[in-house]
C-alpha positions in Angstrom: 80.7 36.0 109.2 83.1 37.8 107.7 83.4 41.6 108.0 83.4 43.9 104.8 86.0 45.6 103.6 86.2 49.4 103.9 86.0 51.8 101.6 87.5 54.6 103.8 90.8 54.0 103.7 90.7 54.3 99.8 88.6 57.7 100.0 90.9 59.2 102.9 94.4 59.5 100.3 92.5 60.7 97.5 90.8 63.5 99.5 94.0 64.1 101.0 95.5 64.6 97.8 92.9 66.3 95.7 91.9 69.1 98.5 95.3 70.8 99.0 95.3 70.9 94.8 92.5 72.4 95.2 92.8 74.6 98.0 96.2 76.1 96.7 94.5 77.0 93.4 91.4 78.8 95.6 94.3 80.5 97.5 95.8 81.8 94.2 92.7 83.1 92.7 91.4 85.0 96.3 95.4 86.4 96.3 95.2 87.9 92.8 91.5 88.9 93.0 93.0 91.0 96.6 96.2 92.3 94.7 93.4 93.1 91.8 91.9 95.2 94.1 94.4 97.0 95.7 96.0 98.0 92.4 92.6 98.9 91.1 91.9 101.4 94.3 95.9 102.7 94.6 95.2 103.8 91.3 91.7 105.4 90.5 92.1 106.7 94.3 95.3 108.2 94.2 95.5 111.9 94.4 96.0 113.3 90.9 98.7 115.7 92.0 100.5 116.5 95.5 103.8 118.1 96.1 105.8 120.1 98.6 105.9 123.8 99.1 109.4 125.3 99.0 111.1 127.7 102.0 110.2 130.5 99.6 106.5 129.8 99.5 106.6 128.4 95.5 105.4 125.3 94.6 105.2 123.8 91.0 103.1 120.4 90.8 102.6 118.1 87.9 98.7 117.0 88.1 97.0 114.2 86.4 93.1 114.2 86.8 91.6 110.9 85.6 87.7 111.5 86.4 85.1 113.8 85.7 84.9 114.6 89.7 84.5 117.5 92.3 88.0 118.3 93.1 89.2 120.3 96.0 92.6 122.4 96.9 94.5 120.9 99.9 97.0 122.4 102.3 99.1 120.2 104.4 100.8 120.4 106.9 103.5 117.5 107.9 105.5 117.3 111.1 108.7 118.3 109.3 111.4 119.1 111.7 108.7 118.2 114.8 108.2 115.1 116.0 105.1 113.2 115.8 104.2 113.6 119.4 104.9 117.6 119.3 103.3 117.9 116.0 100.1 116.6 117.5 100.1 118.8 120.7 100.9 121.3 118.3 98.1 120.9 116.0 95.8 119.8 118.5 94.0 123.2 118.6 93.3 122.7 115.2 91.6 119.4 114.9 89.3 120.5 118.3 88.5 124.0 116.9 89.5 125.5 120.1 92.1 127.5 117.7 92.1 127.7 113.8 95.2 128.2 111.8 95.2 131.9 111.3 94.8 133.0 108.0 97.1 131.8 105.3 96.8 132.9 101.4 97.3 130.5 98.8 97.6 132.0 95.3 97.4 129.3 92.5 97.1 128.6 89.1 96.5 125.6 87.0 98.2 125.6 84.1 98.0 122.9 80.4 100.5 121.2 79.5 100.9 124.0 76.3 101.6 126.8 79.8 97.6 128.2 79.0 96.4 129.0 82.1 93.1 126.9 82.4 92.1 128.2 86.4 93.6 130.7 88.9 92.1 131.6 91.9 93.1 132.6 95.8 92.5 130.2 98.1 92.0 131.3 102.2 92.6 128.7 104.4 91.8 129.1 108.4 90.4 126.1 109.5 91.6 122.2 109.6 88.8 119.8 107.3 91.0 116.8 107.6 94.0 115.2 109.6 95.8 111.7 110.3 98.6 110.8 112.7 101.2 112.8 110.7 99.2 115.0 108.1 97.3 117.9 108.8 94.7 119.3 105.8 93.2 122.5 105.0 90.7 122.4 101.3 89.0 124.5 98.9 87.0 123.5 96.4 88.3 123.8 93.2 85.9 125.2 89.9 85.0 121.6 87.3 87.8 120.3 85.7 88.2 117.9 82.7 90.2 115.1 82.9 93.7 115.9 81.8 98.1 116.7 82.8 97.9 119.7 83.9 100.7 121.6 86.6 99.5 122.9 89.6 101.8 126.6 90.5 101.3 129.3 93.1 102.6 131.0 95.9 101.9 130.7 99.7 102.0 133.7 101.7 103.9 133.4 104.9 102.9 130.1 107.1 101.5 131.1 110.8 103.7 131.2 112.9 101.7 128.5 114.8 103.4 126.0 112.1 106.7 126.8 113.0 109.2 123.6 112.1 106.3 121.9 109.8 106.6 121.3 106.3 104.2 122.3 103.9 102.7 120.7 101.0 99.6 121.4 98.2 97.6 118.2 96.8 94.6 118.3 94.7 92.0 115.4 96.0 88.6 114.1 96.0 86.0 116.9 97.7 84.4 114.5 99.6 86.3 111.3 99.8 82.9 109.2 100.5 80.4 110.4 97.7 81.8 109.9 94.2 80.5 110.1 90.6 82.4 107.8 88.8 81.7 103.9 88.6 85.6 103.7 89.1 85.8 104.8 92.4 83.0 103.4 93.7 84.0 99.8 92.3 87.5 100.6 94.3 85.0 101.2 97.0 83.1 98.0 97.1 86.3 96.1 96.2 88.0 97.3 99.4 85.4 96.8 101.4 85.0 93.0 100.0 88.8 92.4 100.2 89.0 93.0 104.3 85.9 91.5 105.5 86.0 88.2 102.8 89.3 88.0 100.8 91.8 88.9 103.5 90.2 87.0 106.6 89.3 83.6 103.8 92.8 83.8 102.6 94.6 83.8 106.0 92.3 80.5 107.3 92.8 78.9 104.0 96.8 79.4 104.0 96.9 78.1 108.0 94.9 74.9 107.0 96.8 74.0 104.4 99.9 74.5 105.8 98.9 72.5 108.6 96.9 69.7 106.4 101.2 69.3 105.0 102.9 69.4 108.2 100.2 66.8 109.3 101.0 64.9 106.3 104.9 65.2 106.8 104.5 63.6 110.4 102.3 60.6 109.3 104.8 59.9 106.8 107.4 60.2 109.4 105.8 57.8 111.3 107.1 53.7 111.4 104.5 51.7 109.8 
């Protein structure tokens, strides 16, 4: 009895053909949707102003507030002429609360783009709130303000002498970085959150298979029938 014929072979090509299509398209939609993302958080979560503090203790900082949100006054303090590793042992005191930073005076005022002064204020830092591998922050909560350019100028009395060699800088940012008010952030949020535990991981297995699916592809057809 004869056999039948098989329809597998016929199926095989035209998966073989259809699925990369396919899985290239998937790749381009879960890349932009990322890049979507990241553009979306860089931009609502950017700090609206930052900007170093001159040897003089004057600073003068262009500041862009987007949201309706509880801002607060940061001091930083950067390795500068330190190195990482002896800013860290420097500042280590800080961040453990065995030591503060000794009081430093921050005079500021916020200022429209016409030069009306819209807030002023003194600003005492002592204590670190904040710190990464090479920034070191001190806030103060800043009074409500609207969304708006504003510049951000003041004058720091002298620096401990605890931050000898660091630089110096004054940023305006979120109060608290994990409870927001506007829909913006917290989309930029969830976004982030669903780009490295889905987006990221899916993307990376997807690229690997398919690359492999065509070097597979490239050896059959290397092969002597």
């Amino acid at each position: 009895m004869a056999a039948l014929p098989s329809t597998s072979s016929s199926a095989d090509p035209q998966l073989d053909r259809r699925w990369p299509r396919w899985g290239w398209r998937l790749l381009l939609v879960l890349l932009a949707w990322f890049g979507a993302g990241w553009l979306w958080g860089s931009y609502w979560t950017a700090a609206p102003g930052q900007g170093a503090i001159a040897d003089d203790g004057d600073f003068d900082v262009p500041v862009n507030i987007h949201l309706q949100e509880r801002w607060a006054l940061n001091l930083d303090f950067h390795p500068g002429r330190l190195g990482n590793a002896e800013f860290a042992n420097h500042t280590a005191p800080w961040k453990d609360g065995t030591a503060d930073t000794g009081p430093i005076t921050l005079q500021w005022r916020l200022l429209a783009n016409d030069g009306q002064q819209v807030a002023s204020g003194t600003a005492l830092f002592h204590r670190v709130d904040s710190w990464s591998t090479a920034t070191v922050s001190c806030k103060q909560p800043l009074p409500p303000l609207s969304p708006g350019r504003y510049r951000l100028a003041g004058q720091l009395s002298a620096p401990p002498p605890a931050a000898a060699g660091m630089d110096m800088a004054v940023a305006i940012r979120a109060l608290n970085g994990k409870a927001w008010s506007s829909w913006q952030l917290d989309l930029a949020w969830w976004m982030g959150l669903l780009n490295r535990v889905f987006v990221l991981p899916l993307s990376i297995v997807l690229l690997l298979a398919l690359v492999g699916h065509a070097l597979w592809q490239r050896r059959q057809r290397g092969r002597p029938h």
